[in-house]
C-alpha positions as a printed Julia matrix, in Angstrom:
188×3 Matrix{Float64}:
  94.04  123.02   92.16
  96.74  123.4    94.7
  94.03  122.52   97.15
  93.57  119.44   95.67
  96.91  118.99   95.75
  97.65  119.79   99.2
  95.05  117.29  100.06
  96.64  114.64   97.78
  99.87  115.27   99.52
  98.37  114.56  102.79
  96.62  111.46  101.55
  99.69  110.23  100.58
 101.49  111.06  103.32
  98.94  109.59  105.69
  98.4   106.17  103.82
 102.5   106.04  103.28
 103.19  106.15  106.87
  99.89  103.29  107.55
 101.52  101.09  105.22
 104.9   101.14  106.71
 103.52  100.39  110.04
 101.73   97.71  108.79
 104.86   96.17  107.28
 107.14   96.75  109.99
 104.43   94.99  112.42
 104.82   91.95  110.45
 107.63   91.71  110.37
 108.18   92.27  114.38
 105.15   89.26  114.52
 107.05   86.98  111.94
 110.47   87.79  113.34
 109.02   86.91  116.97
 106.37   83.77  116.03
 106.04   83.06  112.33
 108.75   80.67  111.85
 107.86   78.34  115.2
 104.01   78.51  114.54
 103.15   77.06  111.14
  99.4    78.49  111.23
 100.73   82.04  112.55
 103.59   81.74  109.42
 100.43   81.1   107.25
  98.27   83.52  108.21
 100.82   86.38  107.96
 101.75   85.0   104.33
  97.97   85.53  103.47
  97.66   88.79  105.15
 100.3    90.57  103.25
  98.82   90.28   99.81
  95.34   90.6   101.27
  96.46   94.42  102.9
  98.1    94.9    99.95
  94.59   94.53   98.19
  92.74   96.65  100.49
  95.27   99.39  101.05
  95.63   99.87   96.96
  91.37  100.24   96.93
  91.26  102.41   99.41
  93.77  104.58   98.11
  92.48  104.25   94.51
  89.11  105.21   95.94
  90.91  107.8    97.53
  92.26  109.81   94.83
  89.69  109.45   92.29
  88.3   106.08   92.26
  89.11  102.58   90.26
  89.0   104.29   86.6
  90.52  106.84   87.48
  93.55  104.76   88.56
  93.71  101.64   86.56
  97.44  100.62   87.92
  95.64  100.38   91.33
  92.89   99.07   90.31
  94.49   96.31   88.41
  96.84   96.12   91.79
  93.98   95.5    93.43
  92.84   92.35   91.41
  96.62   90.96   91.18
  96.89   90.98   94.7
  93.26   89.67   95.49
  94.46   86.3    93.31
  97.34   86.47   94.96
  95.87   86.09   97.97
  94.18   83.18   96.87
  96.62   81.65   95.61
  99.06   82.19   98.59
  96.06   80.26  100.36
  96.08   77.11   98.43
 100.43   77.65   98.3
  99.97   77.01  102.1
  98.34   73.72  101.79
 101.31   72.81   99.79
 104.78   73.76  100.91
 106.95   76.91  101.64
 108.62   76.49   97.47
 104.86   76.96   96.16
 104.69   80.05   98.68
 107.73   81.62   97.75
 106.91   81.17   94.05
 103.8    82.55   94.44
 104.86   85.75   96.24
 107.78   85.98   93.46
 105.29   86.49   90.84
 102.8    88.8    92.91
 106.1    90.82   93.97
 107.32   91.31   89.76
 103.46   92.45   88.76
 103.2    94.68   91.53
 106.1    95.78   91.59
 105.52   96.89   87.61
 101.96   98.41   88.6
 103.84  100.43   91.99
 106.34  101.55   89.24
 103.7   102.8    86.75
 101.15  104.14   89.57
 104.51  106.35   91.23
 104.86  107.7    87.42
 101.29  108.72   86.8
 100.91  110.23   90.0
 104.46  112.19   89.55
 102.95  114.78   87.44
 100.53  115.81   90.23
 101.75  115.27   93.33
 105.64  115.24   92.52
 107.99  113.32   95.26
 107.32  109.72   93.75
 111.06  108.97   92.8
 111.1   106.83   95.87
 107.5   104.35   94.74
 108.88  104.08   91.72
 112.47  103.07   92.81
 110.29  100.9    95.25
 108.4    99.2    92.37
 111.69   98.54   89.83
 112.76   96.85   93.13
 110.2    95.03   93.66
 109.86   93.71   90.01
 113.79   92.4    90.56
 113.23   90.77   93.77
 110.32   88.67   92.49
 112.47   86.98   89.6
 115.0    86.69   92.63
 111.99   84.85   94.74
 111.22   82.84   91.96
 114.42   81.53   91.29
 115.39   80.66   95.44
 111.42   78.35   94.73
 113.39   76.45   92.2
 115.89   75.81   94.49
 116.93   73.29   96.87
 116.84   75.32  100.38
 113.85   75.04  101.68
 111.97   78.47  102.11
 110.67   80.19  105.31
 108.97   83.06  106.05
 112.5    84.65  106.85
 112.7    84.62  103.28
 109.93   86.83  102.69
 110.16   89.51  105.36
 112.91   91.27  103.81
 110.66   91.97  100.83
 108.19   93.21  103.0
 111.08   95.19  105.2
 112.1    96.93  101.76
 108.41   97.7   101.17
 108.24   99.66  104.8
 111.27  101.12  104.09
 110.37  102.72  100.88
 106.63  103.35  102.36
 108.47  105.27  105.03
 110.85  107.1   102.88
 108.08  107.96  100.87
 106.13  109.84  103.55
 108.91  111.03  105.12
 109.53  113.0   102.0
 106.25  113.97  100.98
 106.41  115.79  104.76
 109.64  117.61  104.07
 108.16  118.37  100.58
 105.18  120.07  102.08
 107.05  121.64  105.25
 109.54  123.71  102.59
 106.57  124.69  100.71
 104.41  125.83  103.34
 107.67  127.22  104.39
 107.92  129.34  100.93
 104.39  130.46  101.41
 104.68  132.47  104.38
């Protein structure tokens, strides 16, 4: 069992750390081209949901497998349709984008949430996914209301969604490290 733990903890560690590089990287590439190259701004606003797809399989497949971890694997599907629908919200305009990523970003955000519970019984340490996911929930009404609005939305208005998501990805492993130093610490 602690094994399986261990390994868990490493996992998590491992895939916490990929995701916030992944984040911060688009954010660098939006920061640097997204908002002067439409196509570039479009195919970073696809991207995100469409990582966000694959990294929650993987993971889920990971630690168990899809029914094993129906959060992820219902993740999984919200953020596949997501990424369809961010493709046709493209087409349209930037308030249709926004709107779209304001919905995705309150659903996952409540399946992050209940994924960082489940997996606090085994693994421990998931204060800061679950934090991550309430967050999330709150920023999507937030992103829905600024698509009602009258400014027009740009991908600046996304990336600090996706900054908070490295940030808490990074936290996260951060932690699980410390977590797993002090008890291989106690072991010796």
């Amino acid at each position: 069992m602690q094994t399986q733990s261990l390994t868990s903890t490493s996992w998590l560690r491992a895939y916490y750390f990929t995701r916030a590089l992944f984040s911060i990287l688009w954010i660098v590439v939006a920061i640097l081209a997204g908002a002067g190259h439409a196509l570039l701004a479009s195919v970073l606003l696809i991207t995100y949901p469409a990582w966000d797809a694959l990294a929650n399989l993987v993971d889920a497949r990971s630690n168990g497998g899809m029914k094993a971890n129906p959060t992820q694997a219902l993740n999984v599907f919200v953020s596949t349709l997501t990424t369809l629908a961010v493709v046709f919200a493209v087409t349209k305009d930037m308030y249709a984008v926004l709107a779209v990523f304001g919905v995705w970003a309150t659903l996952s955000g409540i399946l992050q949430l209940s994924t960082g519970v489940r997996r606090w019984r085994s693994v421990g340490a998931q204060w800061v996914m679950i934090l991550s996911g309430g967050q999330s929930a709150l920023v999507g009404a937030v992103m829905i209301k600024q698509a009602l609005g009258t400014v027009k939305p740009t991908i600046f208005d996304i990336a600090p969604y996706v900054g908070f998501g490295a940030f808490y990805f990074l936290l996260s492993a951060i932690w699980l490290s410390v977590a797993a130093y002090r008890k291989q610490a106690m072991n010796r």
